[in-house]
Short mmCIF file of the C-alpha atoms (twelve columns), coordinates in Angstrom:
data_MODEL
# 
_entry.id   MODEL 
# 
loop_
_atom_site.group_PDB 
_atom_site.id 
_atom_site.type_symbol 
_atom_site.label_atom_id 
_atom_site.label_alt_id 
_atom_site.label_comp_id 
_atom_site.label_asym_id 
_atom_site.label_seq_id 
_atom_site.Cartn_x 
_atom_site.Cartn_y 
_atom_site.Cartn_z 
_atom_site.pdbx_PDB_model_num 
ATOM 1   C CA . UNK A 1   27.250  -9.373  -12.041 1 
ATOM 2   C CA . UNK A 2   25.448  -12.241 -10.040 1 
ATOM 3   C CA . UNK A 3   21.861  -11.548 -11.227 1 
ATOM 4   C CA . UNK A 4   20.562  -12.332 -7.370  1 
ATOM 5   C CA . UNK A 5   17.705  -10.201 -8.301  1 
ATOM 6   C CA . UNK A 6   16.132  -12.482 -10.402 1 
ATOM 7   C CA . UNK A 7   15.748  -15.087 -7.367  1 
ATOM 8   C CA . UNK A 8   12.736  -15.962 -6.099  1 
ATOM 9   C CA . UNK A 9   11.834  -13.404 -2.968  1 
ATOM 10  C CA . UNK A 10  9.362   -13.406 -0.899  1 
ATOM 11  C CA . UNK A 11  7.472   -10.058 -0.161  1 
ATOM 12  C CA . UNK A 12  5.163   -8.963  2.570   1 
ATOM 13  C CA . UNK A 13  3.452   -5.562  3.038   1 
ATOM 14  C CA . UNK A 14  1.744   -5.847  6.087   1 
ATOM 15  C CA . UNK A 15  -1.034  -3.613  6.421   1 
ATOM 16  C CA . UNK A 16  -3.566  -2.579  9.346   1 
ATOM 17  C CA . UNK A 17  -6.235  -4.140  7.931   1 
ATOM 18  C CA . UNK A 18  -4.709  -7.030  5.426   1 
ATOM 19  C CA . UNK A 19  -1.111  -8.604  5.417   1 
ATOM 20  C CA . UNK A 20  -0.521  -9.033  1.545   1 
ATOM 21  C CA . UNK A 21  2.070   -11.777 0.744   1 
ATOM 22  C CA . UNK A 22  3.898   -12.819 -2.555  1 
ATOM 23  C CA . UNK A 23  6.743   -14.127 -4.279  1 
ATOM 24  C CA . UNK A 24  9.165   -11.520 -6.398  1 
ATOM 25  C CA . UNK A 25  10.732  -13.225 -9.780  1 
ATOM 26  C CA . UNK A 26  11.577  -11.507 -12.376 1 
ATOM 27  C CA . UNK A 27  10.585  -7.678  -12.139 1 
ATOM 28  C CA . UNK A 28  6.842   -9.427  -11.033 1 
ATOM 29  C CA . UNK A 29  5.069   -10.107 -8.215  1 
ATOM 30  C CA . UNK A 30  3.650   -14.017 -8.744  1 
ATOM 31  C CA . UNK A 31  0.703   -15.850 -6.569  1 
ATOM 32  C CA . UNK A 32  -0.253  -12.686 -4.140  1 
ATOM 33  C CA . UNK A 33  -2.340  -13.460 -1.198  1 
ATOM 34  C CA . UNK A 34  -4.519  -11.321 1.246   1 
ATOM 35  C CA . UNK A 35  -5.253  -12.272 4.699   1 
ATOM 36  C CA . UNK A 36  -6.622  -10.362 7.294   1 
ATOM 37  C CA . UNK A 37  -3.666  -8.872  9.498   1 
ATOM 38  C CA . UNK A 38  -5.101  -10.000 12.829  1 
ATOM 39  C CA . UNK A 39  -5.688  -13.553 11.714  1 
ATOM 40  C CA . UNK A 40  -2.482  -14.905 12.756  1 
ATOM 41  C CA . UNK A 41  -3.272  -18.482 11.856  1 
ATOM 42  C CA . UNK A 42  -4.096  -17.723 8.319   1 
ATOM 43  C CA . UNK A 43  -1.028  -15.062 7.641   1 
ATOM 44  C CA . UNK A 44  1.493   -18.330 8.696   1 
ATOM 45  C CA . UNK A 45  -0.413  -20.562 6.270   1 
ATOM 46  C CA . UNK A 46  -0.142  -18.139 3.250   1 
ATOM 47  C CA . UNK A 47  3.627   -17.312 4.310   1 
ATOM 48  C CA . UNK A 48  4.587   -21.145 4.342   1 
ATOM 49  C CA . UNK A 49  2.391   -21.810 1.092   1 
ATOM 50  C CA . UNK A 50  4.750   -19.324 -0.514  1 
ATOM 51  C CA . UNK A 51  7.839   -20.805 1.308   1 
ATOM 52  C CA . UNK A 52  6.766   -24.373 -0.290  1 
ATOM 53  C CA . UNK A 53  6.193   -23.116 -3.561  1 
ATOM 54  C CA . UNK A 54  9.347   -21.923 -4.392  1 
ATOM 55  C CA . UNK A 55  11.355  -24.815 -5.949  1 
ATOM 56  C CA . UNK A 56  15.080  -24.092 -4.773  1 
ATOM 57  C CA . UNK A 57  17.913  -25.892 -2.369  1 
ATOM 58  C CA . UNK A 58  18.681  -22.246 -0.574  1 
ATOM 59  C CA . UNK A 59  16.441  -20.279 1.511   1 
ATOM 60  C CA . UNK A 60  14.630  -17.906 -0.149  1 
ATOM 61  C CA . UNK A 61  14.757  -13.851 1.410   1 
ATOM 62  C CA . UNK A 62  12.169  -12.725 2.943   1 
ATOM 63  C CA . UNK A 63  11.824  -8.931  2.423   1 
ATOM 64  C CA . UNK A 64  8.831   -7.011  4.680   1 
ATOM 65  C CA . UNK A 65  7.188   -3.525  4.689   1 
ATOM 66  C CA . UNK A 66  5.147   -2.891  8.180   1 
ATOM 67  C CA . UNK A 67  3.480   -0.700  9.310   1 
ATOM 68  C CA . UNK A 68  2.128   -3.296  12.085  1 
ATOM 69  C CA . UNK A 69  5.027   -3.537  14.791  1 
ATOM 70  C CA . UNK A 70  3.308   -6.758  16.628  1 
ATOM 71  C CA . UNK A 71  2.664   -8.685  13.456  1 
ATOM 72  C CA . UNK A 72  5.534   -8.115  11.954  1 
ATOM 73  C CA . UNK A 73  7.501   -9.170  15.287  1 
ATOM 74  C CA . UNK A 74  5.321   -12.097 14.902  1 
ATOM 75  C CA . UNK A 75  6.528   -12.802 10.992  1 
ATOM 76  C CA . UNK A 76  9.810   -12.515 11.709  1 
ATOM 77  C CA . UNK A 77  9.637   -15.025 14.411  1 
ATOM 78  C CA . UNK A 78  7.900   -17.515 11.405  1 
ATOM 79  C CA . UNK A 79  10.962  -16.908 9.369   1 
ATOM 80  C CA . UNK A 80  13.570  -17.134 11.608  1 
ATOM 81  C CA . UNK A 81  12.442  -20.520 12.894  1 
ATOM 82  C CA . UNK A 82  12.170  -21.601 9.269   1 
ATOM 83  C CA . UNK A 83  15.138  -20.872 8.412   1 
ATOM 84  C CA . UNK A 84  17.532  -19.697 10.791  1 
ATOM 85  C CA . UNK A 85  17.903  -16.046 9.763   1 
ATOM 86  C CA . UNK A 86  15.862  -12.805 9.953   1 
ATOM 87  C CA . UNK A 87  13.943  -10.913 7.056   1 
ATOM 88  C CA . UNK A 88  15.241  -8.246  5.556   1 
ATOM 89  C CA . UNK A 89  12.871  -5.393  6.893   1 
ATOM 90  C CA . UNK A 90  12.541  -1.759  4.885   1 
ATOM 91  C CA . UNK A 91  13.395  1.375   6.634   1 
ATOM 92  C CA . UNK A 92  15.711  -0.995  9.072   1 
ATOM 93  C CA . UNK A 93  18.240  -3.586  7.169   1 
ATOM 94  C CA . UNK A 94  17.107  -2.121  3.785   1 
ATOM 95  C CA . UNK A 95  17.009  1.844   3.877   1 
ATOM 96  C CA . UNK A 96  14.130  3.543   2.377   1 
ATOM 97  C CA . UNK A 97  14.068  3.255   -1.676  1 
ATOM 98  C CA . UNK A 98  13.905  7.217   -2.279  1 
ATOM 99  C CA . UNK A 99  14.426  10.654  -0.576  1 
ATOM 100 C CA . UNK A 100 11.738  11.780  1.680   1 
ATOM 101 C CA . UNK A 101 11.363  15.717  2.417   1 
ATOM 102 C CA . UNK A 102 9.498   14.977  5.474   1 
ATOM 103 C CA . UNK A 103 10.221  16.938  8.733   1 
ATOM 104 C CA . UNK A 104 10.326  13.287  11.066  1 
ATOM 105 C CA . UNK A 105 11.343  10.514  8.804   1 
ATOM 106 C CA . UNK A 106 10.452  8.191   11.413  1 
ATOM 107 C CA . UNK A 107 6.876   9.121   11.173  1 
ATOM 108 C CA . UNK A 108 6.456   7.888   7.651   1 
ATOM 109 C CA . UNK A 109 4.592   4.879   6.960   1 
ATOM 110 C CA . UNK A 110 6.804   2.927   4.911   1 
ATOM 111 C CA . UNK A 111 4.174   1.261   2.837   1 
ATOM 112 C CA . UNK A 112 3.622   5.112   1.350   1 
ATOM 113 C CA . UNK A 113 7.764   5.180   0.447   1 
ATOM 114 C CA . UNK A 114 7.573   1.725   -1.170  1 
ATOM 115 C CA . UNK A 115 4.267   2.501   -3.034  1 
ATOM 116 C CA . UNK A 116 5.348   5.515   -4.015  1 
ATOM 117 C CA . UNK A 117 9.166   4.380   -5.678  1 
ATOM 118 C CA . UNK A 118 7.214   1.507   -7.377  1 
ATOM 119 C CA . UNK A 119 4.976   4.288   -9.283  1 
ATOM 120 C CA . UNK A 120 7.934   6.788   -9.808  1 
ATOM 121 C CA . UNK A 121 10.686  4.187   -10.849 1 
ATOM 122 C CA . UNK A 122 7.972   2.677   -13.436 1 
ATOM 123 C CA . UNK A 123 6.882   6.586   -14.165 1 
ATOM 124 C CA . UNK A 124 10.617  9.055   -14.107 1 
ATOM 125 C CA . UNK A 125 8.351   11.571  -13.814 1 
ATOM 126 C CA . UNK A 126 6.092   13.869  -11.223 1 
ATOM 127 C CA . UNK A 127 3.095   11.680  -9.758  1 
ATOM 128 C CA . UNK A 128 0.351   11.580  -6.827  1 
ATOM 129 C CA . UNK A 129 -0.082  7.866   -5.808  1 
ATOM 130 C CA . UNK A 130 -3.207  6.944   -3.834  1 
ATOM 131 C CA . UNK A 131 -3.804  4.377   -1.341  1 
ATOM 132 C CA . UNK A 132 -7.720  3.522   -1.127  1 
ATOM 133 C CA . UNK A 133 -6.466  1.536   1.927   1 
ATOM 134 C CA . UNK A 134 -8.098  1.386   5.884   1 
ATOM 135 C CA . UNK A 135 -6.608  5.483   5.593   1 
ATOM 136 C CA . UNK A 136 -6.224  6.529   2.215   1 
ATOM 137 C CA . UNK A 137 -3.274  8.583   1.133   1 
ATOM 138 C CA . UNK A 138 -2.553  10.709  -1.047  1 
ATOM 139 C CA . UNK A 139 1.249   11.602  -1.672  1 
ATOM 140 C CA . UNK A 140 2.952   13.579  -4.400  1 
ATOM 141 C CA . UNK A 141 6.085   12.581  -5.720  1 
ATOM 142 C CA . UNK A 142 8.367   15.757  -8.298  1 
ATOM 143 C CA . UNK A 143 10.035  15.318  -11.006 1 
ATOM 144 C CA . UNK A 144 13.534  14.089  -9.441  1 
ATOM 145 C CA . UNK A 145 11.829  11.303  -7.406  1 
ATOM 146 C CA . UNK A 146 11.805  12.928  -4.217  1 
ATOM 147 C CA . UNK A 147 8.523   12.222  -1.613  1 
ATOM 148 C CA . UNK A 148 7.695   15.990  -0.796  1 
ATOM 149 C CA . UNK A 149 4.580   15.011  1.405   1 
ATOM 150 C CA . UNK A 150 1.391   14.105  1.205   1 
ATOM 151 C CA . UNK A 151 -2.666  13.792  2.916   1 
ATOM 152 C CA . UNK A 152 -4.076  11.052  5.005   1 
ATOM 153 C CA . UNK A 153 -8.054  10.891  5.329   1 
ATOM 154 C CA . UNK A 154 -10.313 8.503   6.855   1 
ATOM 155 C CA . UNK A 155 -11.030 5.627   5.111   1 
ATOM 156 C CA . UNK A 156 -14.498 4.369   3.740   1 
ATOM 157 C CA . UNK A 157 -15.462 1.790   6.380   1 
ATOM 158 C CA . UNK A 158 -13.823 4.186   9.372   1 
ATOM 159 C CA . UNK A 159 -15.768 6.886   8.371   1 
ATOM 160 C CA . UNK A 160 -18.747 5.133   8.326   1 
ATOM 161 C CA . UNK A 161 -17.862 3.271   11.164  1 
ATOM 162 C CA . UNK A 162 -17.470 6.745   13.261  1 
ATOM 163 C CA . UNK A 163 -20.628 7.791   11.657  1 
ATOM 164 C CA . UNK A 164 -22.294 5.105   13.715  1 
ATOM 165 C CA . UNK A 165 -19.779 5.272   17.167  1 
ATOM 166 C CA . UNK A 166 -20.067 8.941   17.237  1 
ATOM 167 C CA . UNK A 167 -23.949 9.703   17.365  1 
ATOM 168 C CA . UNK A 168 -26.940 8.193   18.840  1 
ATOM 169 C CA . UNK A 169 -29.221 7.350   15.577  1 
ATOM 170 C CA . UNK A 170 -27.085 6.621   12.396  1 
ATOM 171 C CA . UNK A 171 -27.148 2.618   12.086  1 
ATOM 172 C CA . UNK A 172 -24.118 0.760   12.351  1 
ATOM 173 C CA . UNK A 173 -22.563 -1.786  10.187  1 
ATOM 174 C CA . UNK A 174 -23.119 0.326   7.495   1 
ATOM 175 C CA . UNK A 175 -21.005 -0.866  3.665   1 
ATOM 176 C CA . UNK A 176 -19.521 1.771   1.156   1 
ATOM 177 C CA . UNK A 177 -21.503 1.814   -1.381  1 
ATOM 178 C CA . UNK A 178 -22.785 4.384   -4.472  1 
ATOM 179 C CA . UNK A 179 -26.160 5.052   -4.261  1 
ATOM 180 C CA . UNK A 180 -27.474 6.194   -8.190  1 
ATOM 181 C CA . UNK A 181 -28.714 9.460   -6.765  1 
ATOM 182 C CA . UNK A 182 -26.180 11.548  -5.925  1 
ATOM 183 C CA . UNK A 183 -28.268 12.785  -2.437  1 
ATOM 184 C CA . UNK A 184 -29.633 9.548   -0.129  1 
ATOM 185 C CA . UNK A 185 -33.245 9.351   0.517   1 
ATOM 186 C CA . UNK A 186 -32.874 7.786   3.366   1 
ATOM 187 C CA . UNK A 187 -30.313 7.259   6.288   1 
ATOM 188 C CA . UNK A 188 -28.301 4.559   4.986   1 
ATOM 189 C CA . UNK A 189 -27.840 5.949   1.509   1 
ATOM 190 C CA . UNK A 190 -26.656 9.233   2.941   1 
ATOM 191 C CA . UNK A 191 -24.102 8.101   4.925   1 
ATOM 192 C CA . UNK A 192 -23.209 6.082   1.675   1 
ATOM 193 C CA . UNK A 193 -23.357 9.120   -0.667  1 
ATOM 194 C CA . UNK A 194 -21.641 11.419  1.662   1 
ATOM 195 C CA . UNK A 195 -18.384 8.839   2.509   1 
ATOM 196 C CA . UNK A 196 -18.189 7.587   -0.601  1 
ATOM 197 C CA . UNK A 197 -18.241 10.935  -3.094  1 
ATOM 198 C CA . UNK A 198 -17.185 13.203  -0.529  1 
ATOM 199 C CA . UNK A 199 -14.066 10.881  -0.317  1 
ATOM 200 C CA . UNK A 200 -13.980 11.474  -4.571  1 
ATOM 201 C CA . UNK A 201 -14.653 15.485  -3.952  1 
ATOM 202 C CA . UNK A 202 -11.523 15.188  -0.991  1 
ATOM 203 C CA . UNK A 203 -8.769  13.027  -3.149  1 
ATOM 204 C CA . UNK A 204 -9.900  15.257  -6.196  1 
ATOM 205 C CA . UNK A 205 -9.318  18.684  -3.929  1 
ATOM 206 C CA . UNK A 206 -5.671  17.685  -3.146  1 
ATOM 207 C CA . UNK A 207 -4.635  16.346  -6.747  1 
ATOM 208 C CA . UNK A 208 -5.907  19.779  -7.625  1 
ATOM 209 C CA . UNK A 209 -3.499  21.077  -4.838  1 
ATOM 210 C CA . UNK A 210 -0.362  18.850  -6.028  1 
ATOM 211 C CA . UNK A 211 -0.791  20.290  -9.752  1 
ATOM 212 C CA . UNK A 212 -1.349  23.890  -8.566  1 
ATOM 213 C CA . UNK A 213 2.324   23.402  -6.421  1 
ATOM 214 C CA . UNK A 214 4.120   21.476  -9.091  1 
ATOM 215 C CA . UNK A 215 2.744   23.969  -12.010 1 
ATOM 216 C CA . UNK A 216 1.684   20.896  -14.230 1 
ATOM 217 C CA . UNK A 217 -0.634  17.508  -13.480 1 
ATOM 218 C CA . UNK A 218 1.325   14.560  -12.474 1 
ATOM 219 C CA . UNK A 219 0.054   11.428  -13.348 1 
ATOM 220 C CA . UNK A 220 -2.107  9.770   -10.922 1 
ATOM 221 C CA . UNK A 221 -1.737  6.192   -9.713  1 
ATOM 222 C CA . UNK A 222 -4.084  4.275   -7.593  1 
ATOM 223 C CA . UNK A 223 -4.155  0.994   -5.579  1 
ATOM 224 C CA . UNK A 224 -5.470  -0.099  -2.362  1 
ATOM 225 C CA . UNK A 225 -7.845  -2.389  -1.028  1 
ATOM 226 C CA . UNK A 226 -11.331 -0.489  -1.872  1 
ATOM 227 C CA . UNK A 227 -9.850  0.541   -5.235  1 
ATOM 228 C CA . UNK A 228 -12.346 -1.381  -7.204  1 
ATOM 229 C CA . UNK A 229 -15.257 0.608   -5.578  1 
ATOM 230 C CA . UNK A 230 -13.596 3.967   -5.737  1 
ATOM 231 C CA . UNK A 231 -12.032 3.922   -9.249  1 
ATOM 232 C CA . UNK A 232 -14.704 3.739   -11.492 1 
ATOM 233 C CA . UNK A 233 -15.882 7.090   -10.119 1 
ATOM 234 C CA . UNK A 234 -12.546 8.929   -9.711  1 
ATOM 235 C CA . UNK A 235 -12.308 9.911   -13.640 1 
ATOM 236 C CA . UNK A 236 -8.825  11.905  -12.636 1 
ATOM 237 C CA . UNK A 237 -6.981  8.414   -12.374 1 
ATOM 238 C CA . UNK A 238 -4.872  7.763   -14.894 1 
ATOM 239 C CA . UNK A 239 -3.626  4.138   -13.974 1 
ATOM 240 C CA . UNK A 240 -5.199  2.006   -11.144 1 
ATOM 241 C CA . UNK A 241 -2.783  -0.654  -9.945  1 
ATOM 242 C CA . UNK A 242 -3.448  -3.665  -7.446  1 
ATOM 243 C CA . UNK A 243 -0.541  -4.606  -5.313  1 
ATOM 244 C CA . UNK A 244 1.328   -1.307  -5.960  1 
ATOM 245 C CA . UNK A 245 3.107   -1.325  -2.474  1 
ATOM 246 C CA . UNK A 246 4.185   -5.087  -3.012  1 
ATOM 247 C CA . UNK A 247 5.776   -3.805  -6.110  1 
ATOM 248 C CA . UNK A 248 7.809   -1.544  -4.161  1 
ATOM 249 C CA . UNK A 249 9.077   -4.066  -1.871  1 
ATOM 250 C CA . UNK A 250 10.064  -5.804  -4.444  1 
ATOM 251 C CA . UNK A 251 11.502  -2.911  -6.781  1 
ATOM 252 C CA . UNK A 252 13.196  -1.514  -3.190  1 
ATOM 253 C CA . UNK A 253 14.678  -5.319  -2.613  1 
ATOM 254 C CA . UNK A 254 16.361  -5.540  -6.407  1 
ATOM 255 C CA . UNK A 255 17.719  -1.845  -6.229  1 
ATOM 256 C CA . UNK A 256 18.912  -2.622  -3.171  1 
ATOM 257 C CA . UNK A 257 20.735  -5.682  -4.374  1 
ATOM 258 C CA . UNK A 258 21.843  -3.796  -7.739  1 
ATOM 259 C CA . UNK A 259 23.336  -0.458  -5.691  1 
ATOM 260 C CA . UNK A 260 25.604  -3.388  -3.847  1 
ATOM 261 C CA . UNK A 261 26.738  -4.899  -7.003  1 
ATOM 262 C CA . UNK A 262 24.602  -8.333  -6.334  1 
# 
């Protein structure tokens, strides 16, 4: 077999808030960069950095997961003037990594599918992967690797954000944040203390939930942008994992090649 696979790649989950680029070698995602999605200037930069980096004659692929339709028009344009062919985009030239019990396929963010193969092919067993993203999700994955479903909620800096939009006193430009009392005693740390743990009481409710369906406690997985806040006071995690949906794109991009014989 060609081992293909073990080429340099480079992988790009682009998000609503951040577009997260890498480079895929060798079952591991190298050099990752963050840049905010709607800074066009700066997402080109990090793509060509990566592009420059990789020290081969042949094009490397370029494999995306978007949930962004205009940027990742926009990325695709980048690559195809660089090199004179289009990226390899999941859920269109690459088909989705696992089955998906979903009633409308087409309403599934991608960047939940490649999150959650990257946990279950590491894992071959039941598990709830978390996003602590610009939404977080929460999606359950059985025992045969199929994604049965799963919960979107506001995130942390929306739901503060609406806070402020949505009435006439709360302050705006308000940052998650745990106050040391669980109650606020004043504005600012209530709208702190009721985001932030009633986000922990919420994700906590549904892994309940998933457990109570599946009859057992799947291990729990979390990644996600405001991970480092939000992990150190979700004691149900049992692994916390930066770049997990990268990891899919770049598991999804290898199985791909492997199911083809490449």
């Amino acid at each position: 077999m060609n081992n293909k696979s073990n080429n340099r790649t480079v992988v790009i989950d682009i998000g609503n808030t951040s577009v997260h680029i890498a480079t895929w070698y060798a079952d591991e995602i190298k050099t990752p960069i963050s840049t905010p999605t709607v800074d066009t200037a700066r997402v080109e930069e990090a793509l060509l950095a990566h592009y420059d980096a990789i020290p081969r004659a042949a094009a490397p692929a370029t494999v995306i997961c978007s949930v962004v339709p205009t940027v990742l028009e926009s990325i695709s344009r980048i690559v195809s003037d660089r090199f004179d062919r289009a990226p390899l985009v999941i859920g269109g030239a690459i088909p989705l990594p696992m089955d998906v019990a979903v009633d409308d396929r087409s309403e599934l963010g991608v960047d939940r599918v490649c999150a959650a193969f990257a946990a279950y092919d590491k894992l071959k067993t039941a598990c709830t992967v978390i996003d602590f993203g610009t939404a977080v999700t929460v999606d359950l994955i059985d025992d045969q690797g199929v994604f049965v479903g799963g919960a979107i909620i506001p995130g942390l800096h929306m739901q503060l954000r609406a806070l402020a939009e949505q009435t006439a006193a709360l302050p705006a430009n308000v940052d998650p944040a745990f106050p040391q009392r669980p109650y606020g005693r004043n504005t600012v740390e209530a709208m702190q203390t009721g985001v932030c743990r009633g986000l922990v009481g919420a994700v906590r409710a549904l892994v309940e939930g998933y457990a109570s369906r599946l009859g057992n406690w799947p291990t729990v997985i979390a990644t996600g942008g405001d991970l480092p806040l939000m992990g150190p006071h979700c004691d149900f995690l049992d692994k916390q994992v930066s770049h997990l949906t990268l990891r899919g794109v770049g598991r999804t991009y290898t199985a791909f090649l492997e199911a083809r014989g490449l």
